[in-house]
N, C-alpha and C positions, 0 to 999 in steps of 0.2 A: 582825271586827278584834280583838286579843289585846290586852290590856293595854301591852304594851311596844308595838306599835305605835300605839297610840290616845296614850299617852304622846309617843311620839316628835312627832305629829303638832299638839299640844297645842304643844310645844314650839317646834314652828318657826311655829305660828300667831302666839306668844308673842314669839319675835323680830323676827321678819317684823314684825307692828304696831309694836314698838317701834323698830325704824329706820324706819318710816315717821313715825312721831309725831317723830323727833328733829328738832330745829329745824333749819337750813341753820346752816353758824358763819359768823358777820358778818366781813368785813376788816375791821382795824384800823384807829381812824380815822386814824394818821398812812402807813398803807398808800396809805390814799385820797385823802387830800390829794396825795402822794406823785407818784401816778399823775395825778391833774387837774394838778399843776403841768407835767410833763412832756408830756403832752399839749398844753396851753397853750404850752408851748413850742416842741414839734416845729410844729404848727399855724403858728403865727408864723415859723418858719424857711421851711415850706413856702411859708408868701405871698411871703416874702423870696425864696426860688427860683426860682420860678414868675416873678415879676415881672424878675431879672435878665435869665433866659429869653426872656421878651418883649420884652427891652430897651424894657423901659420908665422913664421920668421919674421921678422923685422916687418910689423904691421906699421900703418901709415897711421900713428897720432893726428887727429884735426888739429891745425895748428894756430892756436889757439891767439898768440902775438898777430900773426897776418891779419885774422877776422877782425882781433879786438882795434887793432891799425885802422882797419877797413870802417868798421863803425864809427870810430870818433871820428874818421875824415866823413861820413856819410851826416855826420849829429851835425857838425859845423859848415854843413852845406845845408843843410834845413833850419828854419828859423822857429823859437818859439814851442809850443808842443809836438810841432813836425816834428823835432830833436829827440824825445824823449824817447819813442822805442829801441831807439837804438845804441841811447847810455844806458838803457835798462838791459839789451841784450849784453853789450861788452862785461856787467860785472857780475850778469844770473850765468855766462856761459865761458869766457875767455880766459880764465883764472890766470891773468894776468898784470903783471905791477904798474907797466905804463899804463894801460889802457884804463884801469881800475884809478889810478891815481888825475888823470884828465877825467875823467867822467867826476868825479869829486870837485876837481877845480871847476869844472862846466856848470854843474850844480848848483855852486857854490856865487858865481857869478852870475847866472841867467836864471834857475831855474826851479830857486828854494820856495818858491809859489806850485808848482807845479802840482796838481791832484795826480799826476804819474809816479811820486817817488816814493810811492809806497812800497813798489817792486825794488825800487833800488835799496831801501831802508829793508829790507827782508833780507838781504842776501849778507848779514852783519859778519859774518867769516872772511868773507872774499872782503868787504872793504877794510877790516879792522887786519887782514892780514896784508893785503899787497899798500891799501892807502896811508895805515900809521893811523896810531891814537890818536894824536893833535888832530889832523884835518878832516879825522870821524867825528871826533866831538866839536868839532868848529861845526861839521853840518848836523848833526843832531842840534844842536843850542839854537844854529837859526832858521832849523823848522818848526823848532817847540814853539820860537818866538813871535814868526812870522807866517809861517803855513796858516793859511785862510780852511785848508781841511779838514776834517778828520781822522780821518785815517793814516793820512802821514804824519801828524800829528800823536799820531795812537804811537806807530812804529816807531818815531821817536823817542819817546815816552819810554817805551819796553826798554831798549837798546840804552838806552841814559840809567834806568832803573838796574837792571840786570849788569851794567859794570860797576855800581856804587853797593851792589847786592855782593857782587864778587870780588871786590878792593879789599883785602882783609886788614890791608891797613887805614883803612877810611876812618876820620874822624866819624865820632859818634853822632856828629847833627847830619852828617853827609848822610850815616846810614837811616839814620828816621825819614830823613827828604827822599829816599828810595822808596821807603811804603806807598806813600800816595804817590809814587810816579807809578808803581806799578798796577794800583789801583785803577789808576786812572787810564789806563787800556782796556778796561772793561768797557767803555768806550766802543770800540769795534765789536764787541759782542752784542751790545745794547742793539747796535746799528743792522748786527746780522752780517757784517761785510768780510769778511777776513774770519775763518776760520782757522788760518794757518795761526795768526797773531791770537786765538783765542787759545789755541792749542799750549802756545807758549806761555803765555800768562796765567796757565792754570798747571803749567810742568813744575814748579817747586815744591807747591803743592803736593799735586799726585805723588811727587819721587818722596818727598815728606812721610806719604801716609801708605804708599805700596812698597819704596824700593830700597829701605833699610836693611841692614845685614840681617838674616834671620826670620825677614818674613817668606812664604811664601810668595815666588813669582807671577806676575799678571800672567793669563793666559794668553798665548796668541796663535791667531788662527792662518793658515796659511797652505801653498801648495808646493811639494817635491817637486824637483825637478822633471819628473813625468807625468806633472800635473794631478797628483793623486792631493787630496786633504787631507791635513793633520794638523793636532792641536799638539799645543807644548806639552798640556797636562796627561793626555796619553804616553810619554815617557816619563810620569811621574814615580820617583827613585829609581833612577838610573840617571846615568853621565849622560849628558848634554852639553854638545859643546854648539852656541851659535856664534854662526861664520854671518858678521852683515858687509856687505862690497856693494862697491856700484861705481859710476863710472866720474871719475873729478878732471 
């Protein structure tokens, strides 16, 4: 063996141990938690499932105050973006008033910078019902103002636009300053980022020009219960009655 081989082989003996010797890198602990909370969750959904299924008696609701408990004590043991999946969980899952109205105040204190609160800014039922008007519009107003993003930025925008769209008693400059808020969510489309927020911003629209008294109904495609396909327009003149559920 020559020099330059006996080198090379040296070499890769040298690496080789040293990526064996490197330690595994540990998940972060608010990774961890993260994934236990959600687990615990999905878990508890599935007991809830399983038991509707069986039509069974006094099924076991997730309980929705515990988790959302569980969350903010988890957001305020993490600092920073660590926080945010899990004020975004407490108010996409826990339909509940405390937890909904602290993830609002957190936000509102730490985290109106944050390119996370676009999930939080979607869920505008849960905050506009458990958090109260005022401390929804106090955080729309200062992420319009101060969000460095887009897109939360965008969802803001929609959410400010679509309550001065539905205020019937809004002064008439209030309703003009709606146009270009809502406008101005096209934003997210441009971007390609949010399909849900493009959905929304083009629903006035669509109910405008499809879902007046008298016209015929969009079609919609979907599967029976034993998973057979059928469209709406195949009961075309006959009664139809749609049933939509899901789980809140």
């Amino acid at each position: 063996m020559n020099v330059i081989q006996f080198a090379s082989v040296a070499l890769l003996l040298v690496v080789g141990t040293a990526a064996q010797a490197a330690p595994a890198q540990k998940p972060r602990a608010d990774q961890v938690e993260y994934d236990k909370l959600i687990a615990d969750w999905q878990a508890a959904n599935q007991v809830f499932v399983q038991q509707l299924n069986g039509k069974q008696n006094g099924v076991s609701v997730p309980d929705g105050k515990a988790f959302g408990a569980r969350a903010i004590a988890l957001a305020d043991q993490f600092a920073g973006e660590a926080a945010m999946p899990f004020l975004c969980f407490a108010v996409a899952n826990c339909v509940d008033e405390e937890a909904t109205k602290a993830v609002v105040a957190r936000v509102l204190q730490n985290h109106v910078k944050s390119p996370g609160l676009a999930t939080i800014l979607k869920n505008a039922k849960a905050l506009l019902r458990f958090a109260g008007t005022e401390d929804v519009e106090k955080l729309v107003e200062a992420v319009i103002a101060d969000s460095p993003h887009a897109l939360p930025r965008a969802w803001a925008m929609h959410l400010k636009a679509t309550r001065l769209l539905n205020d019937k008693e809004a002064a008439a400059r209030l309703l003009a300053d709606a146009q270009p808020l809502a406008a101005g969510t096209l934003l997210a489309e441009t971007l390609d980022a949010d399909k849900l927020l493009a959905d929304r911003t083009a629903a006035p629209t669509f109910e405008k020009e499809n879902l007046q008294l008298g016209m015929t109904a969009p079609d919609i495609v979907g599967e029976d219960v034993d998973g057979v396909a059928f469209k709406l327009s195949d009961y075309r003149g006959k009664v139809v009655v749609l049933d939509y559920w899901g789980f809140w």
